[in-house]
Backbone bond lengths (Angstrom), bond angles and torsions (degrees), N, CA, C in turn:
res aa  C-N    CA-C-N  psi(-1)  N-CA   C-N-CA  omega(-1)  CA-C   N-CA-C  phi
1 X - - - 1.470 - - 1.531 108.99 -
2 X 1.124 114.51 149.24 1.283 126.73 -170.68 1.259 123.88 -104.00
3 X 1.936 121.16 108.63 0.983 130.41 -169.29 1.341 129.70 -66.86
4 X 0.978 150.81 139.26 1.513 135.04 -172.35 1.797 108.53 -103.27
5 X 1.261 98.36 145.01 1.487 116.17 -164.16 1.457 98.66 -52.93
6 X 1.700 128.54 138.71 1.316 116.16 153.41 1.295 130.62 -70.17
7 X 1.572 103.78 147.17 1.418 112.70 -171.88 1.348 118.59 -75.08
8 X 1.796 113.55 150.34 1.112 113.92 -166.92 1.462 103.35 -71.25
9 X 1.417 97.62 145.05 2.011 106.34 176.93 1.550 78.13 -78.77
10 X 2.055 94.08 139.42 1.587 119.21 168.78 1.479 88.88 -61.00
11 X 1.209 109.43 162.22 1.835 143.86 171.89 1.621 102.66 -68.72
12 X 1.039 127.73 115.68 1.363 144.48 170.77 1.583 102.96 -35.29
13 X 1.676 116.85 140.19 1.270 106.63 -166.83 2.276 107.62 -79.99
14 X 0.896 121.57 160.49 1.706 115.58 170.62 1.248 123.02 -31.51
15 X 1.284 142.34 137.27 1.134 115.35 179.97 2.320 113.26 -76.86
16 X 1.322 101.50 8.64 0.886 94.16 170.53 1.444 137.10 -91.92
17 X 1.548 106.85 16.74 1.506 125.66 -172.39 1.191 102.10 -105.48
18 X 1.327 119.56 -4.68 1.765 117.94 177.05 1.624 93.71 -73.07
19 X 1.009 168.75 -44.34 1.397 164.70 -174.34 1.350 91.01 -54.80
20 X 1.403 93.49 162.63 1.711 114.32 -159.97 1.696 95.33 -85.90
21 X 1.249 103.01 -60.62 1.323 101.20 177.30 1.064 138.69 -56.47
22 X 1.498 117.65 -26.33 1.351 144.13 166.67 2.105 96.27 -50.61
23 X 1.304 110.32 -50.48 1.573 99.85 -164.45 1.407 101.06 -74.36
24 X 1.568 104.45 -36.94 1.367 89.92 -158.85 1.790 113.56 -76.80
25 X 0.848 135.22 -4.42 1.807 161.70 162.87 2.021 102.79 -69.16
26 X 1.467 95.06 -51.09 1.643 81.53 -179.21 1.561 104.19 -146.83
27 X 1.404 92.82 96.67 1.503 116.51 179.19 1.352 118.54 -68.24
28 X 1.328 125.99 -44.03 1.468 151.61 -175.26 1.522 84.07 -59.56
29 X 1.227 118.83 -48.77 1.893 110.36 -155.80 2.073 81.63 -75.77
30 X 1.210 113.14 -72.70 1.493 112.87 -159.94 1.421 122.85 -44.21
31 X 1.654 110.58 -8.68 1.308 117.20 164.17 1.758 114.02 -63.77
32 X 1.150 111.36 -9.35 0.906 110.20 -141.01 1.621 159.73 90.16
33 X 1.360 97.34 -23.38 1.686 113.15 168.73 1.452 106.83 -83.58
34 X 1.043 109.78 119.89 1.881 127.56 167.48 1.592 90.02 -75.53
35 X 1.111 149.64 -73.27 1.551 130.13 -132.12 1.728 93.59 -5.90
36 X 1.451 105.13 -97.25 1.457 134.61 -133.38 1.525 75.90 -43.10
37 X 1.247 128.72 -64.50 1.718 116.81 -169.76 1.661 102.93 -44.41
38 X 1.258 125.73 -67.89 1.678 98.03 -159.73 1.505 106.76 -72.89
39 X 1.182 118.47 -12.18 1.839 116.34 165.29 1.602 110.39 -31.54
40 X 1.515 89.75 -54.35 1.794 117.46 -162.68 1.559 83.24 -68.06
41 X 1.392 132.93 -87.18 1.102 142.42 -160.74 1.860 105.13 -44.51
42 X 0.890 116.63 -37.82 1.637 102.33 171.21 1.547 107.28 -88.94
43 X 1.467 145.52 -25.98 1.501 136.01 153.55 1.612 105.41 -38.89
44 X 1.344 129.29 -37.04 1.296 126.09 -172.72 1.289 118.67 -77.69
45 X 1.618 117.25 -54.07 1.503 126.89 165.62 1.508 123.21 -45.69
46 X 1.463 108.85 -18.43 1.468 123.99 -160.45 1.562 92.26 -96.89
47 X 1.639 124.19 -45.47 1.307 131.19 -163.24 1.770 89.88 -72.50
48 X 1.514 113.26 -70.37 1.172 119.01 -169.43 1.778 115.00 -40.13
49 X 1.764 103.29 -36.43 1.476 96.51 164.37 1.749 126.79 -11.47
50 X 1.390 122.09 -65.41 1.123 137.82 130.88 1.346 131.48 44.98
51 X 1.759 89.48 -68.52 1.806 85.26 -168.39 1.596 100.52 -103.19
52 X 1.480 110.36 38.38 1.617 110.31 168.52 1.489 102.53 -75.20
53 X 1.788 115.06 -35.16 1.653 115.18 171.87 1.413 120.37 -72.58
54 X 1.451 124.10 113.09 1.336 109.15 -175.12 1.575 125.65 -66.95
55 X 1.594 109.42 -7.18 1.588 103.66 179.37 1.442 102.37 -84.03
56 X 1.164 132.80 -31.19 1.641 133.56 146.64 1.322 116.43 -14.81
57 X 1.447 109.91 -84.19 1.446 117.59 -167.47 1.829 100.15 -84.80
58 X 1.146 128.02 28.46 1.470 118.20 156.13 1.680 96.59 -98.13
59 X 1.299 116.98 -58.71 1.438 128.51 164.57 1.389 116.06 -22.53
60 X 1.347 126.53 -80.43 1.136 115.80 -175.20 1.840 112.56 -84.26
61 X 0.920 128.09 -25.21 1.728 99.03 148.41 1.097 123.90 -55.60
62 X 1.429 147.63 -24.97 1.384 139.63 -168.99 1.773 87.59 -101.43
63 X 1.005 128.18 -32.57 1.709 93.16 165.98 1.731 125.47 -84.79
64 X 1.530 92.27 -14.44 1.527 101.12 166.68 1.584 120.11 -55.76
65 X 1.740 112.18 -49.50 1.199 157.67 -175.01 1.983 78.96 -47.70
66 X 1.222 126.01 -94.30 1.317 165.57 -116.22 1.784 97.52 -92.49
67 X 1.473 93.10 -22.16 1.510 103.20 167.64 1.289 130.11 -123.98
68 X 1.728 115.05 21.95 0.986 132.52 151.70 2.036 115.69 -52.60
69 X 1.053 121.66 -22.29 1.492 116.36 -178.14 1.397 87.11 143.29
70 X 1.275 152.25 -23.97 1.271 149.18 -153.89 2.171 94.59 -78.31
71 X 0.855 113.91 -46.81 1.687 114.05 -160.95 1.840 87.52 -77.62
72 X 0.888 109.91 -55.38 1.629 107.39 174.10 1.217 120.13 -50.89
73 X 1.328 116.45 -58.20 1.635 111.09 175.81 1.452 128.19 -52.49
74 X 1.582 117.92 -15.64 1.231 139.11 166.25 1.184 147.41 -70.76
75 X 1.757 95.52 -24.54 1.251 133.38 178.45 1.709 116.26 -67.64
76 X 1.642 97.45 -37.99 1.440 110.11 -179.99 1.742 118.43 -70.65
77 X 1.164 101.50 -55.32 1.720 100.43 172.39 1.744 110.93 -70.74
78 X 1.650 132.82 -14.18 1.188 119.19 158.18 1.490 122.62 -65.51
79 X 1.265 110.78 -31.40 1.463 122.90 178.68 1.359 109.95 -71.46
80 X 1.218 131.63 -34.02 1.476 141.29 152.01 1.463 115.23 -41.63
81 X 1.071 92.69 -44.08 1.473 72.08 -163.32 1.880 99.63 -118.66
82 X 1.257 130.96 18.49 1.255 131.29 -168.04 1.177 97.60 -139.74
83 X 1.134 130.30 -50.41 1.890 140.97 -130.89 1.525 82.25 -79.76
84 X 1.285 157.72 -72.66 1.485 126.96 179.05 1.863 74.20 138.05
85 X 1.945 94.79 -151.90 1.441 90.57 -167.01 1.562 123.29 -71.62
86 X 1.317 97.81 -22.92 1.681 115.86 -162.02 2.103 105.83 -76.26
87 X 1.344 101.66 -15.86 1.295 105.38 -172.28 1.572 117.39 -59.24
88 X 1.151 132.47 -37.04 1.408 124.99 161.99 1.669 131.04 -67.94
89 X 1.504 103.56 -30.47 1.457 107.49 145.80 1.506 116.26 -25.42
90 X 1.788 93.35 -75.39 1.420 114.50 -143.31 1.570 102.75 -66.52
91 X 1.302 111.43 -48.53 1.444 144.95 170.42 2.373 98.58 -29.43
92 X 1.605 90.70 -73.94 1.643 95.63 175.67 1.977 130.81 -49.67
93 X 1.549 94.36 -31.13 1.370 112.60 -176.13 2.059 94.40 -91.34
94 X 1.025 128.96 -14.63 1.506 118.43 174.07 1.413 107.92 -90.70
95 X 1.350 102.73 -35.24 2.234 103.99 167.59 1.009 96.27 -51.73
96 X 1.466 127.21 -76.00 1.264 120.40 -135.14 1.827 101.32 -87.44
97 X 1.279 118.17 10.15 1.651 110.67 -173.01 2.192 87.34 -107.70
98 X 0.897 117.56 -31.56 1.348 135.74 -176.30 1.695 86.23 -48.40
99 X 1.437 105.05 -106.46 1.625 130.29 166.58 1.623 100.83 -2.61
100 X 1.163 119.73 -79.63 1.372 120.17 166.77 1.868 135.38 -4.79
101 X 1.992 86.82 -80.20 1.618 117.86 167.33 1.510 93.18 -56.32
102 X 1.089 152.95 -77.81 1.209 144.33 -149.64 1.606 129.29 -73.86
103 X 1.577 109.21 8.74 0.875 91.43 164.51 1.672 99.94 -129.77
104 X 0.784 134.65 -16.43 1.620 134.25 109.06 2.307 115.36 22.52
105 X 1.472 69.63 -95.26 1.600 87.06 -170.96 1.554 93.55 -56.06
106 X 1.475 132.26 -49.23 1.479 120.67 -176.49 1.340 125.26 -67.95
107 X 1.751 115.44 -11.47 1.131 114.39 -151.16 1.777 80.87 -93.39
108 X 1.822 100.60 -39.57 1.818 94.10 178.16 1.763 115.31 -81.06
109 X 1.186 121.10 10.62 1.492 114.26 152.53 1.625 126.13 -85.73
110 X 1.332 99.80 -27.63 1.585 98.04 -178.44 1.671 97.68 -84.27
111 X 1.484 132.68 -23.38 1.158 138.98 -136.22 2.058 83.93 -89.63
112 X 1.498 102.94 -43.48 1.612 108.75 -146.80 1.812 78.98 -103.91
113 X 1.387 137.29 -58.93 1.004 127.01 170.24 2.178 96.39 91.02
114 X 1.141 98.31 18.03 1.953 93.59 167.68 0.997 141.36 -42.32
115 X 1.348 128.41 80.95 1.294 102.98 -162.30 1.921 121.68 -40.03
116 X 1.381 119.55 177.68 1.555 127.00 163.01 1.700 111.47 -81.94
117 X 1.444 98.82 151.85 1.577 104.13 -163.31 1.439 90.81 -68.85
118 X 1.377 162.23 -31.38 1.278 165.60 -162.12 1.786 118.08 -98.95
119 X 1.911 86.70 2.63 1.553 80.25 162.56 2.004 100.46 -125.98
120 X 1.360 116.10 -13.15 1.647 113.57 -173.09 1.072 83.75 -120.56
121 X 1.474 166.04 -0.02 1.425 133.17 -179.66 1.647 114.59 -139.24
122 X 1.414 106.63 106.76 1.862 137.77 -172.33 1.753 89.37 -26.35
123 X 1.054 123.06 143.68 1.113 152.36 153.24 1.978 115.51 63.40
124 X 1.299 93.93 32.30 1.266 98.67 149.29 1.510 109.67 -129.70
125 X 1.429 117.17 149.83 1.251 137.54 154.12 1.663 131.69 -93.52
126 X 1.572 97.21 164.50 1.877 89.15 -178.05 1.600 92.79 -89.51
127 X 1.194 92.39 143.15 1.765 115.30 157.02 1.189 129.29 -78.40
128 X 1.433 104.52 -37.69 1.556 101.47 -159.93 1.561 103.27 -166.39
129 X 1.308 114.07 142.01 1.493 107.94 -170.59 1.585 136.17 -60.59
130 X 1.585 107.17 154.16 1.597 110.70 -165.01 1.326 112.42 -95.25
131 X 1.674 123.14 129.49 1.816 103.26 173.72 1.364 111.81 -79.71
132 X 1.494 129.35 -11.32 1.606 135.32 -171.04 1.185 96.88 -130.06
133 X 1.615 104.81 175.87 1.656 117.63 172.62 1.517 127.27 -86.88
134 X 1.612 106.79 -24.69 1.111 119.03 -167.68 1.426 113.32 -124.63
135 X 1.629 117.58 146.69 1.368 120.24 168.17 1.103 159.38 -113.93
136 X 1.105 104.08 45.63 1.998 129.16 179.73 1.558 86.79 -125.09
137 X 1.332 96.71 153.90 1.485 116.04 -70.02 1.320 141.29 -41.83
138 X 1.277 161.51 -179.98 1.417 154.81 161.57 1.666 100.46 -75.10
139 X 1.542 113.69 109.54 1.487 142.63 177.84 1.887 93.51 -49.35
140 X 1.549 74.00 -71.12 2.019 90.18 179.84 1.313 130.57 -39.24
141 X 1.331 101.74 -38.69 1.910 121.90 -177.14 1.660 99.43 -75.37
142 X 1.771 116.13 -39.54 1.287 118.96 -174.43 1.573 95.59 -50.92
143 X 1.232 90.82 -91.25 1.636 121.28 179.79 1.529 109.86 3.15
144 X 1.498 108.28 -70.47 1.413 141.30 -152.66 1.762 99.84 -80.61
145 X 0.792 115.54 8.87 1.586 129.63 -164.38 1.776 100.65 -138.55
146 X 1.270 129.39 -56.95 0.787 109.26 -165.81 1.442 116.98 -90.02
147 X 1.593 106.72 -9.23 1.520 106.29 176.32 1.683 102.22 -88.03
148 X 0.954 121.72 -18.04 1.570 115.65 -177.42 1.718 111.64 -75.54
149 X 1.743 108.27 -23.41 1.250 106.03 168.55 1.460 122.13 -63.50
150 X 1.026 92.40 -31.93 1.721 91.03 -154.42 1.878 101.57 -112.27
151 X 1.468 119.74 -7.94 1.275 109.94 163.95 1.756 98.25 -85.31
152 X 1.183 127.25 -24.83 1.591 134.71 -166.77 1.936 89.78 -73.28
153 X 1.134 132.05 -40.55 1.458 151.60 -164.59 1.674 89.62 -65.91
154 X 0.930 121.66 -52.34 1.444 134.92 -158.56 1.607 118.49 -93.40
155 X 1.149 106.24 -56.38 1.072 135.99 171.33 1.586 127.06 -112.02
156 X 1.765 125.33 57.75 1.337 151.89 149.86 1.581 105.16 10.49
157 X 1.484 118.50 -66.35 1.348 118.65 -157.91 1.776 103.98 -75.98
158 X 1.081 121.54 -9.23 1.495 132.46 178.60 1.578 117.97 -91.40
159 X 1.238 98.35 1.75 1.472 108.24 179.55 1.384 116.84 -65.83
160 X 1.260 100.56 -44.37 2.085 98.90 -176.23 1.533 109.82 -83.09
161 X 1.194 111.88 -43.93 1.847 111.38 165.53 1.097 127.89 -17.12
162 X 1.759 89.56 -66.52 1.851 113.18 -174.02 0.886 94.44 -60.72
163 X 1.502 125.88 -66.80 1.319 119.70 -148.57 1.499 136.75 -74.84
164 X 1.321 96.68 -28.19 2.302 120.97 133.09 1.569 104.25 -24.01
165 X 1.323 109.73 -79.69 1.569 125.49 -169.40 1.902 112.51 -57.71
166 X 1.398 113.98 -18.85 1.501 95.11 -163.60 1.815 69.42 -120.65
167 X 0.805 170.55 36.97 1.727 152.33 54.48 0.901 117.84 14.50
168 X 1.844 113.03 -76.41 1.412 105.53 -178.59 1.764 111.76 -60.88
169 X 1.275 119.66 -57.11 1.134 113.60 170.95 1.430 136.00 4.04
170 X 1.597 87.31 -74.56 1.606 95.23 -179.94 1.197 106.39 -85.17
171 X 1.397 140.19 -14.51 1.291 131.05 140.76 1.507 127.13 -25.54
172 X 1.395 101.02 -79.89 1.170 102.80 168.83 1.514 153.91 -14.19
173 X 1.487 103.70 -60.72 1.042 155.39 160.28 1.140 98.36 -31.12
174 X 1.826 134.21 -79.23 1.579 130.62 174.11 0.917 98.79 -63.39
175 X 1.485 137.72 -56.99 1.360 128.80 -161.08 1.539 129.72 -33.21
176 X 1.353 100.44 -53.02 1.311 138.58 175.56 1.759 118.14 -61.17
177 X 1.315 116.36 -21.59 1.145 143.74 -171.60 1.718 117.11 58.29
178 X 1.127 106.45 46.96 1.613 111.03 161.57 1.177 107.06 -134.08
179 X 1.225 146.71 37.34 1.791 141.98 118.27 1.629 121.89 -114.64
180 X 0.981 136.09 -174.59 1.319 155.03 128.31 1.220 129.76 -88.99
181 X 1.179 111.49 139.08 1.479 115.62 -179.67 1.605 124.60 -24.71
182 X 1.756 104.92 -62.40 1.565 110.87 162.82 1.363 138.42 -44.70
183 X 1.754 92.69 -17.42 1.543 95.18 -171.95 1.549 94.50 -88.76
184 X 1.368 118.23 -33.10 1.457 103.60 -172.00 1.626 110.04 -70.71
185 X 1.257 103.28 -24.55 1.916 97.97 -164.40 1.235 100.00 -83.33
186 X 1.599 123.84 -14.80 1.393 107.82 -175.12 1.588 110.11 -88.41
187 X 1.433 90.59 -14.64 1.791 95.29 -178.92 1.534 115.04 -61.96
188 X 1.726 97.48 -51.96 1.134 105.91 -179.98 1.630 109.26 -50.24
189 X 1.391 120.05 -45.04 1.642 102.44 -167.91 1.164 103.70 -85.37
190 X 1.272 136.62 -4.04 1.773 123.37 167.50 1.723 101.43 -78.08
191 X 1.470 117.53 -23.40 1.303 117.62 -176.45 1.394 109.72 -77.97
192 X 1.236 115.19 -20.87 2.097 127.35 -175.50 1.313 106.16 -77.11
193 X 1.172 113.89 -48.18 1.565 145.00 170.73 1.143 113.39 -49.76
194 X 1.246 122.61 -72.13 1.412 123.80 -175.63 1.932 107.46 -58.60
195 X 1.395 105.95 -37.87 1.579 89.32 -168.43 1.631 107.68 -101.48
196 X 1.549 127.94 10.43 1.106 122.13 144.33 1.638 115.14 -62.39
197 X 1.435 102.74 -38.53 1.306 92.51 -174.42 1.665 115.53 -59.69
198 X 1.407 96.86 -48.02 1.737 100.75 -175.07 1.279 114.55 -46.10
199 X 1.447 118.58 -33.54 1.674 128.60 -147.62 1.904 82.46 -88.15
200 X 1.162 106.86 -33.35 1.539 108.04 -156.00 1.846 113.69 -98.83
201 X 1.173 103.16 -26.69 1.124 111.12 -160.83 1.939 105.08 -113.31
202 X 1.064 106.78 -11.06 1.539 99.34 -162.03 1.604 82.85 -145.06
């Protein structure tokens, strides 16, 4: 009778899923089944494809570049001096929703500890420089999301701009090979989140 071949032992999970937070964020992985991870990990290699065109990867570094804190920090002295009556409102509720997200997004990078797709996943490289070590969630995708809500809230005619610009963003971001897909979409909804709340709650 004819024995059947043994099955391959699944792939040991990252060592970055031993953190608490790490399981409880990605359960599917701590079961043990990778799919959805190398799903993610080839959506990234595929995006990053990309910067073989160099007008590509000038593009998304210079909006990467541009959304390092630089387009935000700018925002405040335009509102000063442009934004009309509502601008110190708007201006007080983006401090204090900012301050918030950021310690947030750091508290779930040290918490989950991910590595970056250009340091755990074969055949992508970094593009362009990192302000942290780790990548869950995308800071940038937060950011870029939650200020476009709530200056777009205020200010109507800024709606398609922003929302162009924090696209590329989280574009970027994989493109470039320092996020994953998850990290940007989750950014974005802690970034939706956070500035409904501001608009709504405060």
């Amino acid at each position: 009778m004819a024995t059947m071949p043994p099955k391959p032992d699944k792939p040991a999970p990252p060592d970055w899923l031993a953190r608490p937070t790490a399981r409880l964020l990605w359960p599917w992985l701590c079961r043990g089944g990778l799919s959805c991870q190398e799903w993610e990990r080839a959506c990234a290699r595929w995006l990053h494809r990309a910067t073989v065109w160099p007008s590509v990867l000038i593009l998304m570094r210079f909006v990467s570049h541009l959304s390092d804190g630089l387009v935000w920090y700018l925002t405040f002295p335009a509102l000063w001096l442009w934004g009309g009556a509502s601008s110190l409102h708007c201006m007080l509720r983006l401090v204090g929703m900012s301050g918030v997200n950021l310690v947030i997004y750091k508290a779930l990078k040290q918490g989950t500890g991910r590595p970056r797709p250009f340091r755990a996943c074969p055949g992508i490289r970094v593009c362009a420089r990192t302000l942290d070590e780790y990548s869950f969630p995308s800071g940038h995708t937060l950011h870029a999301v939650a200020f476009t809500v709530v200056l777009s809230t205020y200010y109507p005619l800024l709606t398609w701009p922003l929302g162009v610009f924090a696209g590329l963003v989280a574009l970027s971001r994989v493109v470039l090979g320092l996020h994953y897909p998850s990290d940007v979409v989750i950014g974005a909804l802690i970034g939706a989140v956070s500035a409904w709340a501001t608009l709504n709650l405060f």
